[in-house]
C-alpha positions as CSV (number, residue, x, y, z in Angstrom):
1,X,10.4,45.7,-15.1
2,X,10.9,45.5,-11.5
3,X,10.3,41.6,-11.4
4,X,13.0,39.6,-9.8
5,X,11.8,36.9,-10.4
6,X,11.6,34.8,-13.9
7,X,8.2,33.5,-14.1
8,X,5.6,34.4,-16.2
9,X,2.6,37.0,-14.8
10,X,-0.1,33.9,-15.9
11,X,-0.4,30.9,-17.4
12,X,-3.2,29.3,-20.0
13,X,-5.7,26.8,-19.8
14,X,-3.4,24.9,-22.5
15,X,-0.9,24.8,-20.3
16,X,-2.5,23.8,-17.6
17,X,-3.9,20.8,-19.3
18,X,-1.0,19.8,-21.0
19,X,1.2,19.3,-17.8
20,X,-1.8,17.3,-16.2
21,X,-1.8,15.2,-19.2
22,X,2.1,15.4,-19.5
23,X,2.0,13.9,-15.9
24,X,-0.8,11.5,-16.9
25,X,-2.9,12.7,-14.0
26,X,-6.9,12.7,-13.7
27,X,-8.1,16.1,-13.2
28,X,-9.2,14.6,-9.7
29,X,-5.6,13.4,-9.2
30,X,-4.7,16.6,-10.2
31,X,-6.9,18.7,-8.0
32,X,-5.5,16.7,-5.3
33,X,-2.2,17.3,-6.2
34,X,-2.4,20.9,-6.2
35,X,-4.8,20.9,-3.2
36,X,-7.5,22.5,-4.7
37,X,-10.9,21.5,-6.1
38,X,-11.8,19.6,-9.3
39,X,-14.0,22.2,-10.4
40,X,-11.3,24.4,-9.5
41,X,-9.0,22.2,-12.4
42,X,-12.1,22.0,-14.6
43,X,-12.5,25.7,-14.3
44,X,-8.8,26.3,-15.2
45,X,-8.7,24.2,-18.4
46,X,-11.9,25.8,-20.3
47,X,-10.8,29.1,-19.1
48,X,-10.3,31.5,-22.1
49,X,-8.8,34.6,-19.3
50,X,-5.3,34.2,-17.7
51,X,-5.1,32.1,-14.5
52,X,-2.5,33.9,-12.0
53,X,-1.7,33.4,-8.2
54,X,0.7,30.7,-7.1
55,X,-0.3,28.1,-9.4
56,X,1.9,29.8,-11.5
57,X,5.1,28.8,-10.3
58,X,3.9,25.3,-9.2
59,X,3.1,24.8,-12.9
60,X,6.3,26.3,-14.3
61,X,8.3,23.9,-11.9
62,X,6.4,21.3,-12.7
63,X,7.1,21.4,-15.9
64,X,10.9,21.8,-15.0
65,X,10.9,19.3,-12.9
66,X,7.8,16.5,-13.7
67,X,10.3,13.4,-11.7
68,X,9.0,15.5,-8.6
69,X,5.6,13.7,-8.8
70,X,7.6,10.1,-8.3
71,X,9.6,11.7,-5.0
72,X,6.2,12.9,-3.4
73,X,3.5,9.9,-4.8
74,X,2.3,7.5,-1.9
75,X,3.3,4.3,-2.4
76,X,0.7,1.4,-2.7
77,X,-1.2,0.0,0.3
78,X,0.1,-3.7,0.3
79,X,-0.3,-4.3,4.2
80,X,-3.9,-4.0,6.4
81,X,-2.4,-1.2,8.2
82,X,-0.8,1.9,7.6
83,X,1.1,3.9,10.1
84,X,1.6,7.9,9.1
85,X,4.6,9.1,11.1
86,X,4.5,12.7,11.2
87,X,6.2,16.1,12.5
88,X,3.6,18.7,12.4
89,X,1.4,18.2,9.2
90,X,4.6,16.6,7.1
91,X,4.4,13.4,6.2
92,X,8.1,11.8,7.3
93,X,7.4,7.8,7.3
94,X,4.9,5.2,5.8
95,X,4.4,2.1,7.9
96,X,2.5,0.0,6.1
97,X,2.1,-3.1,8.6
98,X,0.7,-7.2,8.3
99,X,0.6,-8.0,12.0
100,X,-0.4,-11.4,11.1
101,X,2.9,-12.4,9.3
102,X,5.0,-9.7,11.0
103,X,6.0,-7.9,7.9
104,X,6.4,-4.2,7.5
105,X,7.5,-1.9,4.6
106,X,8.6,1.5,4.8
107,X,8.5,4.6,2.5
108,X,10.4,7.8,3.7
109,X,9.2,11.5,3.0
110,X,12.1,13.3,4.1
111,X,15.7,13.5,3.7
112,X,16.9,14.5,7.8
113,X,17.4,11.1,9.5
114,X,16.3,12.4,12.7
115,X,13.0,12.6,11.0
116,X,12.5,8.8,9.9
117,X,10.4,6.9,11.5
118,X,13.7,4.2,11.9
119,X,16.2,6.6,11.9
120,X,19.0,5.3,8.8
121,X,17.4,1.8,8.5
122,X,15.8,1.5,5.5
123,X,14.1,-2.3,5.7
124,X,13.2,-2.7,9.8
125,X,11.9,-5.5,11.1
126,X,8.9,-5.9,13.5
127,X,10.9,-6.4,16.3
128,X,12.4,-2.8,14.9
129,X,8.7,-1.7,14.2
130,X,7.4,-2.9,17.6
131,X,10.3,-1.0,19.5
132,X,9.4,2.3,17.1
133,X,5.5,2.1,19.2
134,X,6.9,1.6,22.3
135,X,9.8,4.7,21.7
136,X,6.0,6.6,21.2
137,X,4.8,5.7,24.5
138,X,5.0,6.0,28.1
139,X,7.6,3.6,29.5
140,X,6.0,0.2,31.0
141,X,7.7,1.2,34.1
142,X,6.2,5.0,34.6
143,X,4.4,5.7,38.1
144,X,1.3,5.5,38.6
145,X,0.6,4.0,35.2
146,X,-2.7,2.3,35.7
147,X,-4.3,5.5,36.6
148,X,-2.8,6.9,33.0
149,X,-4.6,3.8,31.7
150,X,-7.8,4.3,33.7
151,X,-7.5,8.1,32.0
152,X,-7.0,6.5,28.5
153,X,-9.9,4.1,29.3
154,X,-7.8,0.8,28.6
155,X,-7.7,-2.3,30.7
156,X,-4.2,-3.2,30.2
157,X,-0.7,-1.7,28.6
158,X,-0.4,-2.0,24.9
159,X,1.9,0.3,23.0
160,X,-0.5,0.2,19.9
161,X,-4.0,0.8,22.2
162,X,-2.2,3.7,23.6
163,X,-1.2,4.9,20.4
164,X,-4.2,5.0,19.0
165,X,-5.5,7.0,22.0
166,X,-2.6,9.2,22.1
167,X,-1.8,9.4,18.6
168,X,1.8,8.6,20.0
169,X,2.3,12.2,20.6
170,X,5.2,13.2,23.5
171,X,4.9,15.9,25.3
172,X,7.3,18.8,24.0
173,X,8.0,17.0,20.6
174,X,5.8,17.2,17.9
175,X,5.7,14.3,16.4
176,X,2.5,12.2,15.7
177,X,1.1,8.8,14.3
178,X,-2.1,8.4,12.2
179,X,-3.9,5.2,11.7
180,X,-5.6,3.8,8.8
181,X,-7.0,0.7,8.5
C-alpha cells in the first residue's frame, strides 16, 4: 500500500446516515453542511455501492471531531439586521444589529484578530459598531466627495447608504460587508 494517508478508500450509506443523525441534522441541514444537494444526501444514504471522493475525509473527521459543527453553526438572528463581515468568501464577523435600541451582538468566525470585525473586543457598543461602518468608508472629509455621492447616486453622506452601495469594500483590501435584512 502506497497510501500515506489513514482514511478509508469509501465510506457506506450507514455511515453516512448515522453521523447525520449522530449530529442530529436534517438531510437538508446536512446537504447544506456539506455544500452539496439534498438529493445528493438522499442518494448517499440508500446507496448500496461505496460513496468515495472527499466526502470521505469530511465524514471520518466528523466523526472525530462532531463539537466542530458548534464552532462553525450561525448563531440565531435576534436583531432586524445582520451585517456579514468578510475577507474573500470567509465569513470573519456576524453583526447582528437593532438600530432602534442601539444594541448589537457579535459572533466571530475566525481566530486572527486582525480579522474581526472589532478587532479583540468581544461585546462593542454602537458607538463601536457605528465607527466599524465609517472605518469601511470614505472619510467625511475626502475631495470631491459629492461627486463620489452623485456616482453612488445618494443625496447626502451616510456610512450605511454607502455601504450598502459599496458593500464597504476598500480599494486594495479585500474585505467586504453583506446585508441582510
Amino acid at each position: 500500500m502506497d497510501n500515506r494517508f489513514a482514511i478509508p478508500e469509501y465510506i457506506t450509506a450507514n455511515e453516512i446516515k448515522n453521523i447525520r443523525k449522530q449530529l442530529k441534522l436534517t438531510q437538508k441541514e446536512f446537504a447544506h453542511l456539506l455544500n452539496c444537494s439534498k438529493p445528493t444526501i438522499e442518494r448517499w444514504e440508500r446507496s448500496s455501492e461505496a460513496i468515495t471522493g472527499p466526502v470521505v475525509l469530511l465524514i471520518k473527521m466528523l466523526e472525530n471531531h462532531p463539537e466542530y459543527i458548534s464552532e462553525i453553526e450561525m448563531p440565531e438572528k435576534i436583531y432586524p439586521l445582520r451585517l456579514y463581515y468578510m475577507h474573500n468568501q470567509n465569513i470573519c464577523t456576524i453583526i447582528d444589529v437593532d438600530e432602534i435600541s442601539k444594541n448589537i451582538k457579535i459572533a466571530n468566525y475566525t481566530d486572527n484578530v486582525m480579522f474581526k470585525a472589532f478587532g479583540v473586543i468581544e461585546n462593542p457598543d454602537y458607538d463601536m459598531y457605528m465607527e466599524f461602518l465609517e472605518s469601511r468608508c470614505f472619510p467625511k472629509s475626502r475631495d470631491k466627495m459629492k461627486l463620489i455621492l452623485k456616482d453612488l447616486d445618494l443625496p447626502f453622506y451616510d456610512t450605511f447608504m454607502i455601504i450598502e452601495k459599496t458593500e464597504g469594500r476598500m480599494a486594495e483590501d479585500n474585505f467586504w460587508i453583506k446585508i441582510e435584512r
